[in-house]
VOGU-3710 file (C-alpha; in Angstrom, 3 decimals, decimal comma):
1> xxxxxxxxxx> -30,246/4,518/-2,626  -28,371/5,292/-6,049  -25,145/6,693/-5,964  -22,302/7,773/-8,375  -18,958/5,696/-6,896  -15,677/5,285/-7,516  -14,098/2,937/-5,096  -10,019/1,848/-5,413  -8,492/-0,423/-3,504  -4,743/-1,335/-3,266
11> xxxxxxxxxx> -2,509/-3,241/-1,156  0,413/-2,088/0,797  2,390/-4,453/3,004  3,256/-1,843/5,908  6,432/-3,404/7,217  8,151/-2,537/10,290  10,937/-3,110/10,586  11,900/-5,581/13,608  15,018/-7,007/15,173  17,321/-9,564/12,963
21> xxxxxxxxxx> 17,537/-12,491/14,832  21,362/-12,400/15,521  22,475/-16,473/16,310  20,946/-18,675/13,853  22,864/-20,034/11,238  22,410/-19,957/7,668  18,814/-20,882/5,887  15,806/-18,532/5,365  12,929/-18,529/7,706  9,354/-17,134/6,913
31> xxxxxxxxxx> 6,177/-16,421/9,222  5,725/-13,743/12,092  4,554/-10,867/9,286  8,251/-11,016/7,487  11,264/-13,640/6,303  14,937/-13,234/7,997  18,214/-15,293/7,438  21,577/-15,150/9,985  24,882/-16,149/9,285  27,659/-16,637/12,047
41> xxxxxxxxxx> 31,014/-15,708/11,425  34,565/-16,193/13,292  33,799/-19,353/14,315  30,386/-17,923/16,129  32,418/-14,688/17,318  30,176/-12,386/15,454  26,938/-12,804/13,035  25,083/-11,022/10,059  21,172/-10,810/9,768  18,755/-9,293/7,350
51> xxxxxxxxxx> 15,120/-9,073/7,713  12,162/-8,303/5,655  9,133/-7,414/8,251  5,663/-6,598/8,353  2,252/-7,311/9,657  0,686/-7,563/5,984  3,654/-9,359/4,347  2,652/-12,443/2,679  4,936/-15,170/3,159  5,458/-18,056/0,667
61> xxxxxxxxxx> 5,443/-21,856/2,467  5,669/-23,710/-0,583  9,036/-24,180/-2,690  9,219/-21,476/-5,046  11,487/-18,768/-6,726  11,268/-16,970/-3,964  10,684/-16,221/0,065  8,052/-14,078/0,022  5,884/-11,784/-1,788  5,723/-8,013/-1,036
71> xxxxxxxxxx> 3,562/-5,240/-2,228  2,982/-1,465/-1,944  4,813/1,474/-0,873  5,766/0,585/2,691  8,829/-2,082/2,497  11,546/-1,968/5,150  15,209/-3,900/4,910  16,576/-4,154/8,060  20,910/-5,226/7,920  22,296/-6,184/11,323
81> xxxxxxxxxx> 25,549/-7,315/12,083  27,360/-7,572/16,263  31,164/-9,255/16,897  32,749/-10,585/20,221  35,577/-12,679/21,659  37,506/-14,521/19,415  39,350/-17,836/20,876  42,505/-17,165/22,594  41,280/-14,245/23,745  41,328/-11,659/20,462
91> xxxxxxxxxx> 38,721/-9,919/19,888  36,963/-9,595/15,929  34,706/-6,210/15,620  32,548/-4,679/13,326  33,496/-1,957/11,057  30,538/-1,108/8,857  26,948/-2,865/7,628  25,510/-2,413/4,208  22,264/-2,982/3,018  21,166/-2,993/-0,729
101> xxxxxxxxxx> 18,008/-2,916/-2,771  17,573/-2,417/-6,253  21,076/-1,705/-7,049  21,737/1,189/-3,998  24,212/0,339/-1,621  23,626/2,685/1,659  26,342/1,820/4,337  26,117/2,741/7,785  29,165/2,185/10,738  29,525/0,259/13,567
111> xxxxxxxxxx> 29,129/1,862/16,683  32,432/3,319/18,793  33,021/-0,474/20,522  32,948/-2,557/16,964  30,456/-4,471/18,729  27,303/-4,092/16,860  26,415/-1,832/13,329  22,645/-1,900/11,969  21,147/-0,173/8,869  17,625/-0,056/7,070
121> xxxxxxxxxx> 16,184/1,198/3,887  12,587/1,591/4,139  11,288/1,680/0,076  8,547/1,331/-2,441  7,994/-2,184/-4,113  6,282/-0,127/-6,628  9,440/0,838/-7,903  9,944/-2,557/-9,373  7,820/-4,339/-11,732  4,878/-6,713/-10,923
131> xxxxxxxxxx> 5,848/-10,243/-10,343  9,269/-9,150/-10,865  11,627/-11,141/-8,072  13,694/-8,656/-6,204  17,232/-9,800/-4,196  18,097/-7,505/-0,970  21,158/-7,814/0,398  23,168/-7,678/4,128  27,026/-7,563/4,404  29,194/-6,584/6,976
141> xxxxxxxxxx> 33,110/-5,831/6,994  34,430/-7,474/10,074  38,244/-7,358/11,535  40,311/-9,608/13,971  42,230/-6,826/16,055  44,838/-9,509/16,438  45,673/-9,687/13,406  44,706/-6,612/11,599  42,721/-9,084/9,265  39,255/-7,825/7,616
151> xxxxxxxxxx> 36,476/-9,917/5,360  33,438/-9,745/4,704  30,412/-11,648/5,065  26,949/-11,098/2,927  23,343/-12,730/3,316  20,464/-12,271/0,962  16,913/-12,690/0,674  14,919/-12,895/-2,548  11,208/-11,692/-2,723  8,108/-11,531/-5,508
161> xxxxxxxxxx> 6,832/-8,089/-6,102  2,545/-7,823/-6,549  1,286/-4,555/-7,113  -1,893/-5,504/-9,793  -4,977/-3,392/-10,401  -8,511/-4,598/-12,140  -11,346/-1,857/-12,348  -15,199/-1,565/-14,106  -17,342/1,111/-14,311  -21,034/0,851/-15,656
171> xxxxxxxxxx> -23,181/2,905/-18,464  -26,484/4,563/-18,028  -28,621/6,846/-19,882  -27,386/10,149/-18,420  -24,290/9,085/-17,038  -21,175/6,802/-17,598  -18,457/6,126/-15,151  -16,197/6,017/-17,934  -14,350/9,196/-17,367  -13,457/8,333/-13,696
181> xxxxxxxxxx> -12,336/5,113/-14,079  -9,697/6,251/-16,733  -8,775/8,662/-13,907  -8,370/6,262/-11,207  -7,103/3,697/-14,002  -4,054/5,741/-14,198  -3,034/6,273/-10,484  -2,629/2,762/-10,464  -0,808/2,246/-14,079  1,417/5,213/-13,349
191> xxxxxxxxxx> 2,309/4,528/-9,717  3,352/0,752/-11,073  0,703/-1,301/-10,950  0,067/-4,091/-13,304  -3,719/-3,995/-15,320  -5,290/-7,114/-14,549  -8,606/-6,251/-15,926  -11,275/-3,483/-16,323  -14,369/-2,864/-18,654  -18,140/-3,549/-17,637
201> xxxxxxxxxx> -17,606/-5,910/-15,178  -20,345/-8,667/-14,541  -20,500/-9,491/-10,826  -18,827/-13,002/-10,871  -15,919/-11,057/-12,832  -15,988/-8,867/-10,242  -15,852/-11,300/-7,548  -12,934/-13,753/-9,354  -10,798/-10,356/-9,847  -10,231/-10,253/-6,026
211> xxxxxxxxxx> -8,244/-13,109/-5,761  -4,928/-11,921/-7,756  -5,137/-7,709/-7,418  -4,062/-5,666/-4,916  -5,734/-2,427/-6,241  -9,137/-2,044/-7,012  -11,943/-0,012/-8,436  -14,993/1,062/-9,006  -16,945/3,397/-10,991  -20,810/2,843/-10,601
221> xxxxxxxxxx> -23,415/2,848/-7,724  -23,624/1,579/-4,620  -24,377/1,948/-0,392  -23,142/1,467/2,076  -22,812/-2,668/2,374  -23,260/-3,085/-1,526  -21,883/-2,131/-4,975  -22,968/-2,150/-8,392  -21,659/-4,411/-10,883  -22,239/-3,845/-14,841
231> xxxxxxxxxx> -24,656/-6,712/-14,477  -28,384/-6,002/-15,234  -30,637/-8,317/-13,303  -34,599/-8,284/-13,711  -36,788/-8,777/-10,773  -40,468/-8,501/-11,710  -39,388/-8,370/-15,474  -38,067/-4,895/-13,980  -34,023/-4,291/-14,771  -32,355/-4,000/-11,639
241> xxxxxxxxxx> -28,215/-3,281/-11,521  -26,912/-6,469/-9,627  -25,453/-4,990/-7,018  -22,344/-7,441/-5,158  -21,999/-7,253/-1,749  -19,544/-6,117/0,882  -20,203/-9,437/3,179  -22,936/-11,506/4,540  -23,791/-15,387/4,596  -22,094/-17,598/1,715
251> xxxxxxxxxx> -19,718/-17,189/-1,012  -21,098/-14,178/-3,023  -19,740/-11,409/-1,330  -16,587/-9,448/-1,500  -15,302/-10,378/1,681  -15,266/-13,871/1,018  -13,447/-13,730/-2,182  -11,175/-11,384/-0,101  -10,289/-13,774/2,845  -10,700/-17,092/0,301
261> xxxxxxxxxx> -7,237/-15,542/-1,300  -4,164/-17,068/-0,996  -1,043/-16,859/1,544  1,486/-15,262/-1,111  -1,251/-12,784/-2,706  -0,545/-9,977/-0,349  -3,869/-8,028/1,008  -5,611/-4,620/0,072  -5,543/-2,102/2,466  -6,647/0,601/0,162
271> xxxxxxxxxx> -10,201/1,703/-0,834  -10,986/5,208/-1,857  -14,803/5,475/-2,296  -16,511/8,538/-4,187  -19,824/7,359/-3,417  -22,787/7,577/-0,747  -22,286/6,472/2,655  -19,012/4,189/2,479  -16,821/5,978/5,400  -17,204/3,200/8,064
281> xxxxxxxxxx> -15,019/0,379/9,672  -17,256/-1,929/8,769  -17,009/-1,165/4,866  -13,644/-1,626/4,925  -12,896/-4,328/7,431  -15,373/-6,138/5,173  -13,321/-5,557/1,983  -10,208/-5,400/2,837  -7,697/-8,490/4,604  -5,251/-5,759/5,593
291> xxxxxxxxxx> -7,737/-4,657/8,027  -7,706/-8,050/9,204  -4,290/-9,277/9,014  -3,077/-5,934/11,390  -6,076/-6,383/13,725  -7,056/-2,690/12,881  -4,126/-0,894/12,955  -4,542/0,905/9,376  -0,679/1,666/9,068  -0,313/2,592/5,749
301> xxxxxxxxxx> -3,504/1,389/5,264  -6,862/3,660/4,593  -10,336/4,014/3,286  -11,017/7,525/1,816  -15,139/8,015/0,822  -18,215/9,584/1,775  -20,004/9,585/4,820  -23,168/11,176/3,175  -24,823/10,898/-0,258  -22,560/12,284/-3,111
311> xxxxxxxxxx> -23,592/13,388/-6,330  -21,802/16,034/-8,214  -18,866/18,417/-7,164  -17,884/22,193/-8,242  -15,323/24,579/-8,270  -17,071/27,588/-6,911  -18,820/25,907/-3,263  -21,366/28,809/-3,297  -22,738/27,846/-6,959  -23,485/24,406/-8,083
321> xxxxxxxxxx> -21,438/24,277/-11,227  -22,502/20,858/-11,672  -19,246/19,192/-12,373  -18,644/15,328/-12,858  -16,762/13,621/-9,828  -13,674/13,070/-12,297  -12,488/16,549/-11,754  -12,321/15,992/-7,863  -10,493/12,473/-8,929  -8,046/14,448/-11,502
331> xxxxxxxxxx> -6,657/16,346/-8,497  -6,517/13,369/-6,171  -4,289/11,673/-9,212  -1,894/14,156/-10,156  -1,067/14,624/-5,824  -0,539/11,085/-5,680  1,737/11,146/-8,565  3,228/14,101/-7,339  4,208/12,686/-3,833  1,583/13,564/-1,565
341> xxxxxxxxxx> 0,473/11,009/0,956  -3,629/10,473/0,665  -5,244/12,744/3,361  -2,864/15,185/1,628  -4,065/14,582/-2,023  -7,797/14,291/-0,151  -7,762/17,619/1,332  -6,341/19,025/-2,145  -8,758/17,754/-3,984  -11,816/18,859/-1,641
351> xxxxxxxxxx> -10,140/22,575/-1,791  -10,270/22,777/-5,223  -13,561/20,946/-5,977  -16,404/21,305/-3,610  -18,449/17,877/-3,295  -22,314/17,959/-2,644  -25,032/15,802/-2,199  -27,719/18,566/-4,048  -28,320/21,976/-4,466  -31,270/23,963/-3,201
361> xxxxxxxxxx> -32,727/27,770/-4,220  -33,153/29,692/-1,507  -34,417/32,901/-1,537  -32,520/33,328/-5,073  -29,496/31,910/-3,427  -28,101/28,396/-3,723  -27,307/26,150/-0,999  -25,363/23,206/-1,457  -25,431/20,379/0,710  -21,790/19,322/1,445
371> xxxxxxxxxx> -20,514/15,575/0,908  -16,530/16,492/1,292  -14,238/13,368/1,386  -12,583/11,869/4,611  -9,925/9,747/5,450  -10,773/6,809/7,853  -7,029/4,544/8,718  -3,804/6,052/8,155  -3,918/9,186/5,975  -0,307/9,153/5,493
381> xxxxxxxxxx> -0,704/5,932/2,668  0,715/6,677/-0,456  0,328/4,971/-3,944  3,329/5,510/-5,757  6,351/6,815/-3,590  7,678/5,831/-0,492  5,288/5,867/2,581  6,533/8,677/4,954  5,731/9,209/8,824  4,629/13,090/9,313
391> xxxxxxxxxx> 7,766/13,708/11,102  9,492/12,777/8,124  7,249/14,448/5,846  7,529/18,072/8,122  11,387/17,363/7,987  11,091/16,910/4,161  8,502/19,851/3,731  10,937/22,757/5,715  14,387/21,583/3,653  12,163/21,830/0,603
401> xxxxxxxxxx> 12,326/18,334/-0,538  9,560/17,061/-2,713  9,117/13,808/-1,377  8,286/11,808/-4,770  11,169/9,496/-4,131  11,339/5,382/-4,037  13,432/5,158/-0,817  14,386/6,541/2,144  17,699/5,876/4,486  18,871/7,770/7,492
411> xxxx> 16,524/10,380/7,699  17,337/11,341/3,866  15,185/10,673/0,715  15,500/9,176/-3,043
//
């Protein structure tokens, strides 16, 4: 089957943020979907922790500038600190915790007892520049009650950002994928992805530019297990597009080059498909590591497509204007850009262009056979801001807040 497709991929790591370990002493520990460091203080009467922590977080085991690698939209710093009994009986408590990220400080106070103060900053790696190393920090303002006597105490962890994007699209007579994939080409570039590579790209290029992106796409043919490279291949002295597929037996398929990547190269967990027949698990458990590395669970993780055949789209659904796929993809852009998660910027576009597979006369009348876009994973992904729970977003949406921010603390966004 021949298809018009776009398909984009990206890679979030979808952190949660879990509990500091609270009693270990000094010296950064990765593994377990996140990296964490502890001090003790007071001679062991109280203790500071910070955690980065995630089930797609890719962890670094090899000396190196820094602990970890991090990518996407979905990044939470968690700052912990809890006091006790001091010797002789005294007592040291905790006044306030701090935790900072890109030069914001947001503080947060201990609770009524001084024994225990946490704080977190959930933000968008995006924010920072591709391969760019990033230092979060914990500190906490302690106080002896004996003595009136306050200092402070500070951990840090230092991480590598990834957010990198390669893209092709091929050239036929009648058609070009050109124009969408300098649409999709700038989601990417303007949410803050680094361009790896893009063009008319032959199916080993395709295949070798899995192994450093985290964003993907595609601008060609394809079905539902394969996709078109630029490649031309002749079978019977007949030219053939050489199409690469989504797995199967051997090396020459996209989920092997996916899984073959290495352990700091975050996952994708992205693919947005405008082509025939893509909207499956399988397609994108088979092309993407996220699904893999969280067992399933799509948080902040999604694959937006076709269930159906696709061709054209139009803005009036009851006449088939005959419109290239680009306009559905220029409305799916600028929501992105503007803040909207990706069911939101999905059910946008699909309002304002209508998606078909063909249009039939009838009786004088046309019909046109629907092929809207869906949303399979978490709809609630974003590209470029921070990733939002719908809670938040509702919160957001009824204090008028546009929520095209980079971070978000204590139920507030920035």
């Amino acid at each position: 089957m021949r298809v018009i497709a776009i398909i984009l991929a990206l890679i979030s790591a979808a952190l949660t943020l879990g509990q500091p370990g609270g009693g270990s002493t000094g010296g950064g520990s990765t593994g377990g979907g996140g990296i964490s460091d502890s001090i003790l203080v007071g001679g062991g009467a109280g203790g500071l922790s910070i955690q980065l922590a995630g089930d797609a977080f890719a962890d670094s085991s090899t000396p190196s500038s820094s602990d970890g690698t991090v990518s996407g939209t979905n990044v939470n710093l968690g700052v912990s600190a809890f006091a006790g009994g001091l010797p002789g009986g005294a007592q040291l408590i905790v006044l306030d915790v701090t935790a900072s990220v890109g030069g914001v400080e947001r503080e947060s106070d201990a609770d009524v007892a001084g024994a225990a103060a946490t704080t977190s900053i959930r933000f968008t790696s995006t924010h920072f520049a591709h391969n760019e190393n990033i230092t979060v920090y914990g500190r906490a303002t302690f106080e002896d009650t004996s003595t009136n006597v306050q200092f402070s105490s500070q951990v840090s962890l230092t991480v590598r950002v990834h957010n990198a994007y390669f893209g092709w699209y091929i050239v036929e007579t009648g058609w070009t994928g050109l124009d969408d994939y300098e649409v999709v080409k700038d989601i990417f570039t303007s949410s803050g992805f680094a361009f790896l590579d893009g063009g008319q790209l032959e199916f080993d290029e395709i295949l070798d530019a899995f192994l450093p992106g985290t964003a993907w796409s595609g601008h060609t043919h394809g079905t539902e297990t394969q996709i078109a490279s630029a490649e031309i291949e002749f079978i019977n002295n007949i030219p053939y597009w050489r199409y690469v597929s989504v797995s199967g037996a051997g090396t020459d398929n996209i989920a092997y080059a996916v899984g073959s990547r290495d352990h700091v190269t975050p996952p994708y967990h992205l693919a947005i498909v405008y082509a025939c027949e893509t909207v499956s698990v399988g397609f994108f458990e088979n092309t993407s590591a996220y699904f893999v590395a969280t067992q399933g669970k799509e948080t902040a993780g999604a694959h937006a497509g076709f269930e159906n055949e696709v061709a054209l789209c139009t803005a009036d659904p009851d006449y088939p204007d005959g419109l290239l796929l680009s306009n559905h993809a220029e409305v799916l852009r600028q929501g992105l850009l503007d803040g909207l998660s990706l069911g939101q910027a999905v059910t946008l576009a699909n309002t304002e262009y209508f998606c078909y597979q063909e249009a039939i006369l009838i009786n004088g009348e046309w019909y046109l056979v629907p092929s809207l876009m869906q949303v399979v994973g978490d709809p609630l992904t974003t590209t470029k801001w921070v990733y939002l729970s719908t809670a938040e977003r509702a919160e957001l949406s009824q204090n008028s807040v546009t929520p095209d921010k980079w971070y978000y603390w204590n139920g507030v966004i920035y």
